[in-house]
C-alpha positions in Angstrom: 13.9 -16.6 -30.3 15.6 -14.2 -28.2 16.9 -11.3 -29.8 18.6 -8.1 -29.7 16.3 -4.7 -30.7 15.2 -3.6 -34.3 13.8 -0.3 -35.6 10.4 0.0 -35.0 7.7 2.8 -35.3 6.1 4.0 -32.5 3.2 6.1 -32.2 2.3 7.9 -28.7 -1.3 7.0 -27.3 -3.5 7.6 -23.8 -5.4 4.5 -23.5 -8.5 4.1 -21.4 -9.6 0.6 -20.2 -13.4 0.1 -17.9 -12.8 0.8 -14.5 -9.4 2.5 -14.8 -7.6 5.3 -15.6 -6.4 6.4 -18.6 -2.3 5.1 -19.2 -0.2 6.1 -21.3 0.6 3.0 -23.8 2.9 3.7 -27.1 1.8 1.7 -30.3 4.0 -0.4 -32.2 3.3 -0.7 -35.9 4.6 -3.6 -38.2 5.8 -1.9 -41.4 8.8 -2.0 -44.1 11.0 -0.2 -42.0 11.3 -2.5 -39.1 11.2 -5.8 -41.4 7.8 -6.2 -40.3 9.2 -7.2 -36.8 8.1 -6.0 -33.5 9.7 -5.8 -30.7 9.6 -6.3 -27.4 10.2 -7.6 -23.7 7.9 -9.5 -21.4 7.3 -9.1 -17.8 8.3 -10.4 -14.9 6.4 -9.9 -11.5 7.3 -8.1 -8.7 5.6 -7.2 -5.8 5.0 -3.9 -3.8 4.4 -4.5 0.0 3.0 -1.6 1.7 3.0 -1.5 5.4 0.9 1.0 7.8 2.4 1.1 11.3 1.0 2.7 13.9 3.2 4.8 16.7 1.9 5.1 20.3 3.9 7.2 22.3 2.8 7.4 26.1 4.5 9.8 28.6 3.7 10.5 32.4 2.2 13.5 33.6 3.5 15.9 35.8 1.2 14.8 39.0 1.3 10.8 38.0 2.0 9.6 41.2 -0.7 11.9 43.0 -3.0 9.8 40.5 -5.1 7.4 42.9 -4.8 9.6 46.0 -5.9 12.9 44.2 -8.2 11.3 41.8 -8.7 7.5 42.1 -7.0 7.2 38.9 -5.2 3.5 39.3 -4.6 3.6 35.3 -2.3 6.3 35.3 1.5 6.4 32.9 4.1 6.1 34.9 6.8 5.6 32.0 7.7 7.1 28.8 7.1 4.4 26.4 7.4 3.8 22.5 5.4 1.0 20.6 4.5 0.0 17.1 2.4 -2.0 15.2 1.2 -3.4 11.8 -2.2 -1.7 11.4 -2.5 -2.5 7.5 -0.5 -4.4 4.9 -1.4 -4.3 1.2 0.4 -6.5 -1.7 -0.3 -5.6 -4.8 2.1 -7.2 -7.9 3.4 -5.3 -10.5 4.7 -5.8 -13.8 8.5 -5.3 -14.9 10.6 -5.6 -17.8 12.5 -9.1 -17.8 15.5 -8.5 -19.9 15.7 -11.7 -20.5 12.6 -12.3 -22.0 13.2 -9.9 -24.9 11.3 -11.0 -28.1 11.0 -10.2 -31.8 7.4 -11.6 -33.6 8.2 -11.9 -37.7 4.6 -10.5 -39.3 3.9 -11.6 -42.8 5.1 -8.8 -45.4 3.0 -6.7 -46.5 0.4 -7.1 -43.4 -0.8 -4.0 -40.9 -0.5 -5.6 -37.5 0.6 -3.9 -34.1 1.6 -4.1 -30.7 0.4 -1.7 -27.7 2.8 -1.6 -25.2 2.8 -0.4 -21.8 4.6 2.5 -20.2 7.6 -0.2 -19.0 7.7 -1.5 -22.8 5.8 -4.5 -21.9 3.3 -6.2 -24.3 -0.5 -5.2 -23.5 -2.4 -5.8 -26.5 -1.9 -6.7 -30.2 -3.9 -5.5 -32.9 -6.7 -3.7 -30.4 -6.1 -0.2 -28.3 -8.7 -2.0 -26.0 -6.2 -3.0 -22.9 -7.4 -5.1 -19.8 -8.5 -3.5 -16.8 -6.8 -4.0 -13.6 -8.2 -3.4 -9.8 -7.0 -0.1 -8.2 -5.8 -0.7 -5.0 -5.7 2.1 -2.4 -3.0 2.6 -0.6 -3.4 4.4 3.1 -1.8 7.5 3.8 0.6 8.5 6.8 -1.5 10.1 9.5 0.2 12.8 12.1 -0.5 12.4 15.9 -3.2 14.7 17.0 -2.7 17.2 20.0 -2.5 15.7 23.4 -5.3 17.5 25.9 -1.7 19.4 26.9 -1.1 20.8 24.0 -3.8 22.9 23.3 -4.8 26.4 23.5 -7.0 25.2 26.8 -4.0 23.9 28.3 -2.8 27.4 29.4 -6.4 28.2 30.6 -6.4 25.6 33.0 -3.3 26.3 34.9 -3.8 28.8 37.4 -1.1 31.3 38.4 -1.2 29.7 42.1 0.0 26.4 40.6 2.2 28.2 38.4 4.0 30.0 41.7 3.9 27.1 43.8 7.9 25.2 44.3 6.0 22.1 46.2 5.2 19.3 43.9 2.3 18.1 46.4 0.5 21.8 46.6 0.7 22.1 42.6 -0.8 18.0 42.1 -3.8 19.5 45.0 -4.4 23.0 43.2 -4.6 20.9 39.5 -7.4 18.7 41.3 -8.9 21.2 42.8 -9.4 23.3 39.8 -10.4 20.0 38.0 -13.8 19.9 40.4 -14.3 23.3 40.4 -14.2 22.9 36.3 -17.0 19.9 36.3 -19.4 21.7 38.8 -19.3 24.4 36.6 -20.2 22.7 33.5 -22.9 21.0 35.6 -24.6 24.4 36.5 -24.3 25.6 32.7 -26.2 22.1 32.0 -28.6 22.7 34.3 -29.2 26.9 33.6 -27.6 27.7 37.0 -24.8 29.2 36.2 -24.2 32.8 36.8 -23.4 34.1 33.2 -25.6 31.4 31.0 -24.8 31.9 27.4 -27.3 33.4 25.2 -27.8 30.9 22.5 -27.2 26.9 21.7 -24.1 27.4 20.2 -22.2 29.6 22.4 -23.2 27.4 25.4 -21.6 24.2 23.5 -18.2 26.3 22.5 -18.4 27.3 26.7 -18.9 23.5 27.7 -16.2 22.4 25.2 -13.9 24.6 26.3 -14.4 23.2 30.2 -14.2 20.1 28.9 -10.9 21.0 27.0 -9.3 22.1 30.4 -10.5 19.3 32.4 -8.5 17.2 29.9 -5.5 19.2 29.9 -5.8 18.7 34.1 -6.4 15.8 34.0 -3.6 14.3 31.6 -1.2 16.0 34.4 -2.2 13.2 36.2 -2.9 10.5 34.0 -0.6 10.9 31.5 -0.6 11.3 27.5 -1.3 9.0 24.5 0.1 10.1 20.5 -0.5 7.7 18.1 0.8 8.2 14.4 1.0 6.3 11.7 3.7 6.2 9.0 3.7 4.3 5.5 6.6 2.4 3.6 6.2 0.3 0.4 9.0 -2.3 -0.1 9.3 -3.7 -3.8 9.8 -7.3 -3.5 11.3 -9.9 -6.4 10.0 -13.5 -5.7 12.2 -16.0 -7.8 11.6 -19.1 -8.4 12.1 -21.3 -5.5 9.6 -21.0 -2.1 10.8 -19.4 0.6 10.1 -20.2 4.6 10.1 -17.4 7.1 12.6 -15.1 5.7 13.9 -12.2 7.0 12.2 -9.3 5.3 12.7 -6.2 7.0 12.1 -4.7 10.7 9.4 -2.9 12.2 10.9 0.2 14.4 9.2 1.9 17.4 11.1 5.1 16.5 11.7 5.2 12.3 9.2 2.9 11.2 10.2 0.2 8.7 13.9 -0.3 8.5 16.6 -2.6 6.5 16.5 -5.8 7.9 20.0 -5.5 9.8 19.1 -2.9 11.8 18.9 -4.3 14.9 16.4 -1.4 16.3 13.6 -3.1 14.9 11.6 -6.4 15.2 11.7 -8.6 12.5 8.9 -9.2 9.6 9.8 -12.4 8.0 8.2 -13.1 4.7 7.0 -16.5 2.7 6.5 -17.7 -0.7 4.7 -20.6 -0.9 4.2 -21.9 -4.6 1.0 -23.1 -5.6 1.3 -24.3 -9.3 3.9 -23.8 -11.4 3.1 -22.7 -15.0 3.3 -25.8 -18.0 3.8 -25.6 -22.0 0.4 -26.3 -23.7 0.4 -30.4 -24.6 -1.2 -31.6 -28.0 -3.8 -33.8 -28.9 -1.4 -36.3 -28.2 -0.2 -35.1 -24.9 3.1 -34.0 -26.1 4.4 -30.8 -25.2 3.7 -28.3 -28.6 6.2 -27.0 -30.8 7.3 -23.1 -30.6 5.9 -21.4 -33.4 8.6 -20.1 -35.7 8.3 -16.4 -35.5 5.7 -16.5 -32.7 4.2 -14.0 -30.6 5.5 -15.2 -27.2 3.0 -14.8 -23.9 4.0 -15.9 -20.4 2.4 -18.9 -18.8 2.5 -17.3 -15.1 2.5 -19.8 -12.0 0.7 -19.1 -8.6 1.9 -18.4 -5.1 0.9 -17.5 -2.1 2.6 -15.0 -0.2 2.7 -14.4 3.3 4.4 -11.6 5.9 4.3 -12.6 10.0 5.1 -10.3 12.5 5.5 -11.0 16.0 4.4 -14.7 15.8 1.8 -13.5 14.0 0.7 -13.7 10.0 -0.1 -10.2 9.5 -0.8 -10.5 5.6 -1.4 -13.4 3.0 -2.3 -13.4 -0.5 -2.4 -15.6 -3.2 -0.3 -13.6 -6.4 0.2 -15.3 -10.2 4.0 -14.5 -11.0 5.8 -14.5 -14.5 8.6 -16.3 -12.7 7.0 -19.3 -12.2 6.0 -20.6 -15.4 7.0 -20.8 -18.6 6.2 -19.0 -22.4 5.3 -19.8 -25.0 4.3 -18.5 -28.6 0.9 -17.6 -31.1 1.3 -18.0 -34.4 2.0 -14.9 -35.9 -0.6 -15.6 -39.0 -3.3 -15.4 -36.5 -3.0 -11.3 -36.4 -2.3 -11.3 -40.2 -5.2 -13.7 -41.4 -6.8 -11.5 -44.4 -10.5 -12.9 -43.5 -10.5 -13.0 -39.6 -7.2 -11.5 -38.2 -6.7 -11.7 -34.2 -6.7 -9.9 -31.4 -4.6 -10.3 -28.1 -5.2 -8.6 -24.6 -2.5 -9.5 -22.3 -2.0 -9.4 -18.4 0.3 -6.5 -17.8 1.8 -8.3 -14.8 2.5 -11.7 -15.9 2.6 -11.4 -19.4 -0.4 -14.2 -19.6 -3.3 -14.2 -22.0 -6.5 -12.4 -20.8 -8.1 -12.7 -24.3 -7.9 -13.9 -27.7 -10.3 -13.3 -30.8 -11.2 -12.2 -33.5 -10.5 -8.1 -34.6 -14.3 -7.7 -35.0 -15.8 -9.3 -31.8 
């Protein structure tokens, strides 16, 4: 049954399970001091949504509507503009502490079993320091927007002091294309070893063409405008309950902070499902009756599944099936199975349901 906390000793341990990390896990021993009772609270699942939106900022140039007629540009920004949108979304659930799942397992006196319990206090193993491994998921990073061609040393290169003088819009958009050509036909007559002063090596003649190349940009984005994208990363910790859930407002997607709360009207709304795919059952008997509770048991969570989905725009944007505490049931191991003197018992338990991975015997 559900209890309140008893002394218990606990020992400090660093864990390592194939294909992860090492954790830190404490371990829990049964012993005359705690009345040979361990213990401890059960998960449920939560889930951390992670969501990578990428920024685009556009903004005119100086000489945008000399464009076409100066360079048969039709393309060019004529507006400042903001946009985002979803370039990644990762769901990965996570184990809490349900307190009110809270257990006690009553170990035979006299008997040398123990619990290994995760860093939250949840259950991961009994009578082994082998834990389960679970998947590590990588989660992107936020990326800065990279220079625009007009923000770069080559920028100031490219603009001549005659454009610089000039008060007439018109005679500073001809200059710019002016000096644009005059930039191409000289990389062309580096290319082709007829330029006046041809570098002496390889690499100097590439760091000369770049450098063209970078003001040409810079020239040309007066005209055509520049592009900054950016991306920024928030993870939201979501608690699914019990029921299923249809298109629910989740949070918003902002042009200018990112992910905000979901009454700020700034943003465009992600709405978010939960669509349950099985809920968990108590184990039935040879008979087909549902089994007792063991008195003193070890209890374990029967998890459910669901399928979880985020849309955006119209749009599902992520979906993933996830097995979650909340939606099934527990249940309890005999607690003779970890004393047995001949073939005692060993547990491995899923640290984000609470759900068996594997039982057997100490020695296997």
């Amino acid at each position: 049954m559900k209890i309140s906390a008893k002394i218990a000793v606990l020992t400090a341990l660093s864990l390592t399970a194939a294909g992860i990390q090492a954790q830190n896990v404490q371990k829990l021993s049964a012993s005359k001091a705690n009345d040979y009772g361990l213990v401890y609270t059960l998960p449920k699942t939560v889930v951390d949504i992670t969501i990578e939106a990428e920024h685009t900022e556009k903004t005119p140039g100086e000489f945008y509507n000399y464009a076409k007629l100066k360079l048969g540009k039709n393309d060019a920004i004529t507006r400042k503009e903001k946009s985002v949108g979803i370039k990644s979304v990762t769901i990965v659930p996570r184990g809490v502490p349900d307190p009110d799942n809270r257990w006690t397992v009553q170990f035979k006196a006299g008997a040398t079993p123990y619990i290994i319990l995760a860093d939250n206090n949840c259950p991961v193993a009994v009578n082994t320091e082998q834990i389960a491994a679970t998947d590590a998921v990588e989660l992107p990073d936020p990326v800065e927007a990279a220079p625009t061609p007009l923000e770069t040393a080559a920028a100031g290169q490219a603009i001549t002091q005659e454009m610089t003088l000039s008060s007439s819009l018109s005679k500073r958009a001809d200059l710019a294309a002016q000096r644009i050509f005059e930039l191409r036909e000289n990389r062309s007559d580096l290319i082709s070893g007829q330029a006046d002063n041809t570098p002496p090596d390889g690499k100097s003649l590439q760091l000369a063409l770049d450098n063209l190349s970078a003001q040409e940009a810079a020239l040309t984005a007066m005209f055509e405008g520049t592009t900054k994208k950016y991306t920024t990363v928030s993870t939201i910790t979501f608690e699914p309950d019990s029921e299923s859930i249809n298109d629910e407002l989740f949070v918003r997607l902002s042009p200018i902070d990112g992910i905000v709360d979901a009454n700020d009207l700034s943003g465009t709304p992600i709405y978010i499902s939960v669509d349950i795919l099985e809920q968990g059952e108590l184990p039935l008997d040879d008979k087909g009756e549902v089994k007792n509770f063991p008195k003193g048991a070890f209890a374990y969570n029967i998890p459910g599944r669901a399928l979880i989905s985020l849309t955006y725009n119209g749009k599902v944007v992520a979906s993933q099936e996830v097995s979650l505490a909340q939606l099934g049931v527990t249940f309890g191991l005999d607690p003779k199975l970890f004393t047995d003197k001949r073939q005692p018992s060993k547990l491995q338990l899923d640290p984000t349901t609470g759900a068996i991975i594997l039982l057997g015997p100490v020695d296997e």
